[in-house]
Chimera marker file (.cmm) of the C-alpha trace (Angstrom):
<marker_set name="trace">
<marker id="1" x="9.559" y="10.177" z="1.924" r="1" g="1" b="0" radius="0.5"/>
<marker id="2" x="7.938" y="9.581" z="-1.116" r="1" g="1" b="0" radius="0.5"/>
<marker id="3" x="8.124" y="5.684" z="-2.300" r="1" g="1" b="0" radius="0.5"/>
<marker id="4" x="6.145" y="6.034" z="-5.550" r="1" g="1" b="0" radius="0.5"/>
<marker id="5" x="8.538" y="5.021" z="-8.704" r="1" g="1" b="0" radius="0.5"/>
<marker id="6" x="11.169" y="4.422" z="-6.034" r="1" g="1" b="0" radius="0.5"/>
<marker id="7" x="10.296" y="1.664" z="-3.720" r="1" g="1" b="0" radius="0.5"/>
<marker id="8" x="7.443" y="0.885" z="-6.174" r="1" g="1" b="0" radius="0.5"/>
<marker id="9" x="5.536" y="1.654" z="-9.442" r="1" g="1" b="0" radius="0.5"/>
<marker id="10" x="2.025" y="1.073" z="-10.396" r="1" g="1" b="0" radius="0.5"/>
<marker id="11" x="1.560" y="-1.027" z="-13.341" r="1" g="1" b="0" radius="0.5"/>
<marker id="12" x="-1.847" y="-0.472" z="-14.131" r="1" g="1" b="0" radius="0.5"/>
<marker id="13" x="-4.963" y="1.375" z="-12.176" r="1" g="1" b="0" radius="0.5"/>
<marker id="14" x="-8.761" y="0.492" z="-12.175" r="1" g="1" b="0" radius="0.5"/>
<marker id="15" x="-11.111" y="-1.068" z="-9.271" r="1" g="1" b="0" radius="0.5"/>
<marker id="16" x="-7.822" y="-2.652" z="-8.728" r="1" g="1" b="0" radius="0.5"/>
<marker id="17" x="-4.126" y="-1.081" z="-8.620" r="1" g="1" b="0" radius="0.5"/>
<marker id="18" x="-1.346" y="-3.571" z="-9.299" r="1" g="1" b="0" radius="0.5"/>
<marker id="19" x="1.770" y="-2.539" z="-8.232" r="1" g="1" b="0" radius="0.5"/>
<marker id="20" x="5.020" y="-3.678" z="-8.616" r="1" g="1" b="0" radius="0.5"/>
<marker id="21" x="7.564" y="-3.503" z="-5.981" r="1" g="1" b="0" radius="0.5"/>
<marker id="22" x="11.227" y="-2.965" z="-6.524" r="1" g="1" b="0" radius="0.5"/>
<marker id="23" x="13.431" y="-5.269" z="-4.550" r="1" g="1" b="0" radius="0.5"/>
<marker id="24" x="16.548" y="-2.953" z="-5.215" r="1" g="1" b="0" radius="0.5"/>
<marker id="25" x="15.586" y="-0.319" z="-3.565" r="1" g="1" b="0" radius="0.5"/>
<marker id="26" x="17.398" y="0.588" z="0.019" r="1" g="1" b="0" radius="0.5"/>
<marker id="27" x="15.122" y="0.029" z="2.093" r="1" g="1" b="0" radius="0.5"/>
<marker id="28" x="14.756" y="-3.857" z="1.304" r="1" g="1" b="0" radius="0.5"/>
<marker id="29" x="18.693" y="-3.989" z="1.411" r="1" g="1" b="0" radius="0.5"/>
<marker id="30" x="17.603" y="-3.516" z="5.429" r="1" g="1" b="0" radius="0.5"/>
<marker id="31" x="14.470" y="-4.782" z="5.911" r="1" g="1" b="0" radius="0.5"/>
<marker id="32" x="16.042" y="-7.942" z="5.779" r="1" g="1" b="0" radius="0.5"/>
<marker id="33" x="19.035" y="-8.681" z="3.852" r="1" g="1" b="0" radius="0.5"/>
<marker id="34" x="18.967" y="-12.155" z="2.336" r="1" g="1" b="0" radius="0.5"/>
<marker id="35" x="15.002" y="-12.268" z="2.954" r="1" g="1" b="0" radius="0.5"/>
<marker id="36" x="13.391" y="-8.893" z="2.259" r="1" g="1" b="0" radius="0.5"/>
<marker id="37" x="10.052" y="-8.207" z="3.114" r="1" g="1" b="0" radius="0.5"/>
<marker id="38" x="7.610" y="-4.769" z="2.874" r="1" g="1" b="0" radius="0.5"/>
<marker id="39" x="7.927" y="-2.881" z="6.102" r="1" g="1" b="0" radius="0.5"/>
<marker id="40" x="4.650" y="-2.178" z="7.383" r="1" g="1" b="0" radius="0.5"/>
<marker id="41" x="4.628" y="1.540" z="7.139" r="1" g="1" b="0" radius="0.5"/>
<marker id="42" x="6.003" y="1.389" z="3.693" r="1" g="1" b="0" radius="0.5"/>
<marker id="43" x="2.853" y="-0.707" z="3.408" r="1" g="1" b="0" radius="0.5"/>
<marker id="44" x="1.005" y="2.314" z="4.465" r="1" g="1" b="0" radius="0.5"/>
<marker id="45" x="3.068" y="4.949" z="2.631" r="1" g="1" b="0" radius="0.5"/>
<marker id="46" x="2.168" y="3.272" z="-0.912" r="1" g="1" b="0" radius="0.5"/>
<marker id="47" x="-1.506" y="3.094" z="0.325" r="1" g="1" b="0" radius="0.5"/>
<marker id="48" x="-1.270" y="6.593" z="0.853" r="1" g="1" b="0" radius="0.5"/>
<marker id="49" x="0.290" y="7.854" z="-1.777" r="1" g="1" b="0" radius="0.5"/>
<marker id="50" x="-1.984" y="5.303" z="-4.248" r="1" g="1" b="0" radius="0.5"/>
<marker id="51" x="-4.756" y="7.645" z="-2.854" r="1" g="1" b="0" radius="0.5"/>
<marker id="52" x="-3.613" y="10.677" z="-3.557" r="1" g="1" b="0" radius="0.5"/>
<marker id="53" x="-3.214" y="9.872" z="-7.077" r="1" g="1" b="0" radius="0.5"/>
<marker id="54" x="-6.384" y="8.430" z="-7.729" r="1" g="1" b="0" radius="0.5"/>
<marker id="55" x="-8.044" y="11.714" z="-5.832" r="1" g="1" b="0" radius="0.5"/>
<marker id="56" x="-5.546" y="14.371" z="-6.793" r="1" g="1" b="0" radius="0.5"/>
<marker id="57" x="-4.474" y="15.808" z="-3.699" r="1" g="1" b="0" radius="0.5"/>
<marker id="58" x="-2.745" y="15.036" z="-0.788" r="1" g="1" b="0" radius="0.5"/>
<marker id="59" x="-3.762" y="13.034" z="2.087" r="1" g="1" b="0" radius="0.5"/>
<marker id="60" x="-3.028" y="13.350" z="6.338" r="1" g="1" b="0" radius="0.5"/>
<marker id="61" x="-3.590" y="10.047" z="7.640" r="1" g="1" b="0" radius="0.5"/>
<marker id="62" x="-5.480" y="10.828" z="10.815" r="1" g="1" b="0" radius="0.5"/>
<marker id="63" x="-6.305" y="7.066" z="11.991" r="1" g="1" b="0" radius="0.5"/>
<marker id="64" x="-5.785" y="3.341" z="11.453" r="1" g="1" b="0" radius="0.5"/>
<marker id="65" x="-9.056" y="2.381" z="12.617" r="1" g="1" b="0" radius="0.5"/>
<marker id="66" x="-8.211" y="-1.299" z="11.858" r="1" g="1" b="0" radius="0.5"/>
<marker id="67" x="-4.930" y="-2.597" z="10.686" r="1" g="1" b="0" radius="0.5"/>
<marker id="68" x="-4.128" y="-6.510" z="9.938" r="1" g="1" b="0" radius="0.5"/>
<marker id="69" x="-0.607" y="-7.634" z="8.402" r="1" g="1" b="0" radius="0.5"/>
<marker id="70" x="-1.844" y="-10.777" z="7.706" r="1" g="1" b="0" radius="0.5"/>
<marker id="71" x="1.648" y="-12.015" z="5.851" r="1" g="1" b="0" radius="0.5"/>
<marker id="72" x="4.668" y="-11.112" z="4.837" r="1" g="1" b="0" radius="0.5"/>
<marker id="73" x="5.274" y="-9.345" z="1.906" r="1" g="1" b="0" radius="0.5"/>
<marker id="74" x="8.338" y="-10.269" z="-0.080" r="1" g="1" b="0" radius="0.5"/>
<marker id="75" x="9.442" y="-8.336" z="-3.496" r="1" g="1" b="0" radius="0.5"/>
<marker id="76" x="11.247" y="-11.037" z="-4.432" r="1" g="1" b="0" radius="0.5"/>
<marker id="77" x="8.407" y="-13.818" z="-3.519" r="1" g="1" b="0" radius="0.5"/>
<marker id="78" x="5.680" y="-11.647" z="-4.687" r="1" g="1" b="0" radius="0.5"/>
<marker id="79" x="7.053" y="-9.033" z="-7.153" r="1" g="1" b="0" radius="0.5"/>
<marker id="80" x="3.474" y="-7.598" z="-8.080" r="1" g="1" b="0" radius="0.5"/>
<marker id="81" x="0.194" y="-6.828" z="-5.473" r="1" g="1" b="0" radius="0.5"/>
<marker id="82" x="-2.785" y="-5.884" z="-6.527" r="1" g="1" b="0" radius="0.5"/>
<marker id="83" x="-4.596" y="-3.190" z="-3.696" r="1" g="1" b="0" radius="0.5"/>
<marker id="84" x="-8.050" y="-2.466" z="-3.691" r="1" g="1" b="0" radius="0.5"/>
<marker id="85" x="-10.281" y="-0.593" z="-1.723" r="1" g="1" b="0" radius="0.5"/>
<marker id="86" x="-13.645" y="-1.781" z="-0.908" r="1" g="1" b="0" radius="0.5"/>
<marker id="87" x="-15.007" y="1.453" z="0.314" r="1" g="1" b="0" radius="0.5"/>
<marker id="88" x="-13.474" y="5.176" z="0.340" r="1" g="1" b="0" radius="0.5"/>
<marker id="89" x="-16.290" y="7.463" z="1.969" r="1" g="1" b="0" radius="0.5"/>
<marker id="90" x="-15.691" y="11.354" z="1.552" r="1" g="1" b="0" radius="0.5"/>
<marker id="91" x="-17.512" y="13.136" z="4.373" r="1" g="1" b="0" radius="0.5"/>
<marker id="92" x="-16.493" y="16.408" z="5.714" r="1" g="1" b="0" radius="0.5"/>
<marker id="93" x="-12.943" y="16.780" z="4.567" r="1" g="1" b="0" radius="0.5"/>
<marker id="94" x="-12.597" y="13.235" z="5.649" r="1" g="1" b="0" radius="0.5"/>
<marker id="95" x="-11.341" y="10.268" z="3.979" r="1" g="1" b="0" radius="0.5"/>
<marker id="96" x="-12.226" y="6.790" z="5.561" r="1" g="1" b="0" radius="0.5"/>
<marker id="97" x="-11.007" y="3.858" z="3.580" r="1" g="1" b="0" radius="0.5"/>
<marker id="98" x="-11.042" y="0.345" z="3.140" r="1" g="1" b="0" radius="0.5"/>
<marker id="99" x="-9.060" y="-2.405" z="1.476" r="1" g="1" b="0" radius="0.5"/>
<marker id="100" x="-7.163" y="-4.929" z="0.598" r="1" g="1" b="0" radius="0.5"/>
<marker id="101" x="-3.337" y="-5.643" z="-0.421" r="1" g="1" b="0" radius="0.5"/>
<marker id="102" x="-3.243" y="-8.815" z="-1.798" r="1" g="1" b="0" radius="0.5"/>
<marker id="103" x="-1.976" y="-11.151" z="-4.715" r="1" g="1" b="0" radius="0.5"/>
<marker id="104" x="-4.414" y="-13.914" z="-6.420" r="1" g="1" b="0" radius="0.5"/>
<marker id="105" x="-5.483" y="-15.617" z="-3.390" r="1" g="1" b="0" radius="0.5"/>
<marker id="106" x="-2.778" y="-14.600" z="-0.840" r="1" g="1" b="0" radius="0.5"/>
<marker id="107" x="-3.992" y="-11.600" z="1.290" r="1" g="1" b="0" radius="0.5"/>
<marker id="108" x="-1.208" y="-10.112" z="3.047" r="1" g="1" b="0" radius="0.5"/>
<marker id="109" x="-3.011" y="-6.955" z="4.581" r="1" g="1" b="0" radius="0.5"/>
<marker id="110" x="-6.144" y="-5.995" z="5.469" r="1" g="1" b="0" radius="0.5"/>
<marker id="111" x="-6.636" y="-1.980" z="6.302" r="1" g="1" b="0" radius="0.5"/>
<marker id="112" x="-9.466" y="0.787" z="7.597" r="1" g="1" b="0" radius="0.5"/>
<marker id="113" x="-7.872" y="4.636" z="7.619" r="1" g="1" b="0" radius="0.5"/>
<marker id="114" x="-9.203" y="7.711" z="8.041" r="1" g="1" b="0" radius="0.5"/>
<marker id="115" x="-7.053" y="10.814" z="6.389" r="1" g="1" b="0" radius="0.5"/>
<marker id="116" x="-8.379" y="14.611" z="5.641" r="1" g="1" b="0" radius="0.5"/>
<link id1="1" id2="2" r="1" g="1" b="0" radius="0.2"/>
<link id1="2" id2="3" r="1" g="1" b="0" radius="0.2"/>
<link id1="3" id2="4" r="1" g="1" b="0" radius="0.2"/>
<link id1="4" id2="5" r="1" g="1" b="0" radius="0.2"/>
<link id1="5" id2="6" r="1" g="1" b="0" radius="0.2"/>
<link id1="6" id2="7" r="1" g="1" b="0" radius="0.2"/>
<link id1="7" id2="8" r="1" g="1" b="0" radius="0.2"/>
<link id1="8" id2="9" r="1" g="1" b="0" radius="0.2"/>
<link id1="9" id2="10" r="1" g="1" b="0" radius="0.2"/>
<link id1="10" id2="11" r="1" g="1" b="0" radius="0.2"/>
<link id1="11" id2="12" r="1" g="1" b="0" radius="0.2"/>
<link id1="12" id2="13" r="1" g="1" b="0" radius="0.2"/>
<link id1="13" id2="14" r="1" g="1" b="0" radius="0.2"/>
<link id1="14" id2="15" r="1" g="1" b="0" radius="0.2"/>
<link id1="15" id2="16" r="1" g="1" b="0" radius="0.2"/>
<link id1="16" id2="17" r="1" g="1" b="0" radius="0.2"/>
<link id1="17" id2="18" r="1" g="1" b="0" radius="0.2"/>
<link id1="18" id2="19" r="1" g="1" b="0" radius="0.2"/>
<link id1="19" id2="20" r="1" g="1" b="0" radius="0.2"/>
<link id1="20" id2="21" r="1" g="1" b="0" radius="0.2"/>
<link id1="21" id2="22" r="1" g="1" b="0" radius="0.2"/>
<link id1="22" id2="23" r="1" g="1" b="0" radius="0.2"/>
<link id1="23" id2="24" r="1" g="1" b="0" radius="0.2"/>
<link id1="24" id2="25" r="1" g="1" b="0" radius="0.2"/>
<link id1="25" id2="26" r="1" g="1" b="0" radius="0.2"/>
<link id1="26" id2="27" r="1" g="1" b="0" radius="0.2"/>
<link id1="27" id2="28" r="1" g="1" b="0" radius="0.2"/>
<link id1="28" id2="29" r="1" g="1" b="0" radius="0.2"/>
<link id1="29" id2="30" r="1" g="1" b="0" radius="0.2"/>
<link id1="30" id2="31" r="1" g="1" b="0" radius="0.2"/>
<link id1="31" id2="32" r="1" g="1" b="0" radius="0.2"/>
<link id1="32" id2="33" r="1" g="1" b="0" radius="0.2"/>
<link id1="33" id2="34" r="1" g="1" b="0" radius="0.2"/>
<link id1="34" id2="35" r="1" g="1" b="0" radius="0.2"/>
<link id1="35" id2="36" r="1" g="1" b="0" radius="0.2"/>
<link id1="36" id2="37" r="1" g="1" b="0" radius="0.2"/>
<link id1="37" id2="38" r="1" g="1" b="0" radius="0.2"/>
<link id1="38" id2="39" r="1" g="1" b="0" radius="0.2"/>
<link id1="39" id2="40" r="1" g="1" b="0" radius="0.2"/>
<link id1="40" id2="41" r="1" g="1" b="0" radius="0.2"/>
<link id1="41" id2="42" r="1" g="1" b="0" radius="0.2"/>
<link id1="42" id2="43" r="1" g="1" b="0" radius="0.2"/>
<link id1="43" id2="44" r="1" g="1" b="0" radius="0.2"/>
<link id1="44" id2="45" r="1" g="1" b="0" radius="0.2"/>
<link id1="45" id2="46" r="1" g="1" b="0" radius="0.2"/>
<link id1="46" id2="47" r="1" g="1" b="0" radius="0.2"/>
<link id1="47" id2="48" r="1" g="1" b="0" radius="0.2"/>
<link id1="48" id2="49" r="1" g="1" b="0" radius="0.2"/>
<link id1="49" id2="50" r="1" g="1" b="0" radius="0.2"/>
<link id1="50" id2="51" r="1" g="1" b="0" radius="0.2"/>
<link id1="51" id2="52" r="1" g="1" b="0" radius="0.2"/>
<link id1="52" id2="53" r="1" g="1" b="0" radius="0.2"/>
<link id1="53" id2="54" r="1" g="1" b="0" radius="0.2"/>
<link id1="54" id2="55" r="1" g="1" b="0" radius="0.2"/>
<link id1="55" id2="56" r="1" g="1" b="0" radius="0.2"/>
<link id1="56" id2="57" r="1" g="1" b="0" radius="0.2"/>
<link id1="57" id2="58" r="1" g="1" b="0" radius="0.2"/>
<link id1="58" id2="59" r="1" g="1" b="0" radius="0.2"/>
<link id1="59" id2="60" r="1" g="1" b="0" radius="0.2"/>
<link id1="60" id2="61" r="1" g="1" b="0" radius="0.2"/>
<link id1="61" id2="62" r="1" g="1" b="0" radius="0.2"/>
<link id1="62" id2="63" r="1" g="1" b="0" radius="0.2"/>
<link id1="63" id2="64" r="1" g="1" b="0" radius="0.2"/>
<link id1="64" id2="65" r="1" g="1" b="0" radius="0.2"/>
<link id1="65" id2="66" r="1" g="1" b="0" radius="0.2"/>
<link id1="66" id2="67" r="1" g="1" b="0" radius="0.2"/>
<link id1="67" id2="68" r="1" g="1" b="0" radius="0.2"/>
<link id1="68" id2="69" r="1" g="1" b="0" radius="0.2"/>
<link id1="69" id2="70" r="1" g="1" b="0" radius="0.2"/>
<link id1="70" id2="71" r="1" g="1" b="0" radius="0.2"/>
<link id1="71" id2="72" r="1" g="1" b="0" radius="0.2"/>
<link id1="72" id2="73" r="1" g="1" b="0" radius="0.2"/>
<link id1="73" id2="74" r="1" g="1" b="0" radius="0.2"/>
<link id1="74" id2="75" r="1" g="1" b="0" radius="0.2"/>
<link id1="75" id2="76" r="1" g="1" b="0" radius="0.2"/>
<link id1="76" id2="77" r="1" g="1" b="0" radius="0.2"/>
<link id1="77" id2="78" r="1" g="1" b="0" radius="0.2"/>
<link id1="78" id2="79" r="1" g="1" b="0" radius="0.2"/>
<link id1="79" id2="80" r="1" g="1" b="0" radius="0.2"/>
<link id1="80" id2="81" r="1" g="1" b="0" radius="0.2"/>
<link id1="81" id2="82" r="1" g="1" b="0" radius="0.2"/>
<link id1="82" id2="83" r="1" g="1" b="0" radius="0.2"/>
<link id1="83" id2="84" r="1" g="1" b="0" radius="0.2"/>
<link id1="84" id2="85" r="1" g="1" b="0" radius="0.2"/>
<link id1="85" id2="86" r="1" g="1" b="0" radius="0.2"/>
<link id1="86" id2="87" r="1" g="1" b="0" radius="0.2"/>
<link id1="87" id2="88" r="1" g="1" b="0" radius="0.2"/>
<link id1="88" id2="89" r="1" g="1" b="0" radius="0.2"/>
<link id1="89" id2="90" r="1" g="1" b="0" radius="0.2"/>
<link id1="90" id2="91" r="1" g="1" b="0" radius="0.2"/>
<link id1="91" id2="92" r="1" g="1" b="0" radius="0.2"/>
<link id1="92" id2="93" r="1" g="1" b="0" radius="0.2"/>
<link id1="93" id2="94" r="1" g="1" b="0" radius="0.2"/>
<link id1="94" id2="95" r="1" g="1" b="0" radius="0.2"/>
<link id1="95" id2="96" r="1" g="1" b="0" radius="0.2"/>
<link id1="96" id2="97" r="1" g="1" b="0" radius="0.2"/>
<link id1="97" id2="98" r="1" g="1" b="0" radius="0.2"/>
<link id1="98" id2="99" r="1" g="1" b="0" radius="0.2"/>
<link id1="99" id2="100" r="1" g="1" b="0" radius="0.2"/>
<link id1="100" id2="101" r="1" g="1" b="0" radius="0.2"/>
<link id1="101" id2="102" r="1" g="1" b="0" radius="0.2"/>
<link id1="102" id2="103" r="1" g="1" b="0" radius="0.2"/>
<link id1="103" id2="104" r="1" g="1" b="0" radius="0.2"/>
<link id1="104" id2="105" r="1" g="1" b="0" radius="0.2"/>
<link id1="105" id2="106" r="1" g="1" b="0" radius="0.2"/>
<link id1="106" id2="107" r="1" g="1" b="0" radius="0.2"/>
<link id1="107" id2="108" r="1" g="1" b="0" radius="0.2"/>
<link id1="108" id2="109" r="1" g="1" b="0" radius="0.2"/>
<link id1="109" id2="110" r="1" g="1" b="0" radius="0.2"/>
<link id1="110" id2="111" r="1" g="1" b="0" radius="0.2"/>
<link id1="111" id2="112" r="1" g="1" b="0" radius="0.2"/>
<link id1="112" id2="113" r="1" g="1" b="0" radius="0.2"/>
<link id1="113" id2="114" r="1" g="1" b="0" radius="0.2"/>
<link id1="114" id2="115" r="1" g="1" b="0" radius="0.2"/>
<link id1="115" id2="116" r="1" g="1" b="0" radius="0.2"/>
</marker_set>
């Protein structure tokens, strides 16, 4: 399921993609009424999917090599998160990334994925 300009949008795209996340949507009606927060693969889905825009094609997430929700992640709390990826390596049809989803100084995952 795609999330992009559903679940979220991205409001503006450099070394750093802020995103903002749209606390309407059905899945946060769910994932918790009253309280929402991010579900972690949803987490993952918009990492995804930031990817394959920037590189224009689509990803297979192969691995988490190293995944840390560090808090949660509330649309209404935190309406906009900046992501950024320290490193994205392209070796042999291979993808191995690493970043950050985070808002000024509240980091509320930390993530290293492989995709092809």
């Amino acid at each position: 399921m795609r999330l992009i300009n559903k679940m979220f949008s991205i409001v503006s795209e450099g070394e750093t993609i802020r995103i903002q996340l749209h606390p309407e949507h059905p899945i946060y009606q769910a994932h918790f009424p009253g309280s929402p927060i991010t579900p972690g693969v949803c987490i993952i889905q918009m990492i995804t999917e930031i990817l394959e825009k920037m590189h224009n094609r689509d990803m297979e997430l192969v691995q988490i090599t190293n995944l840390k929700f560090v808090q949660p992640l509330s649309p209404i709390e935190t309406p906009e998160v900046d992501i950024a990826f320290s490193a994205i390596v392209h070796t042999d049809n291979q993808y191995k990334v690493r970043g950050t989803v985070f808002y000024d100084e509240t980091v509320f995952t930390k993530f290293s994925i492989i995709y092809r």
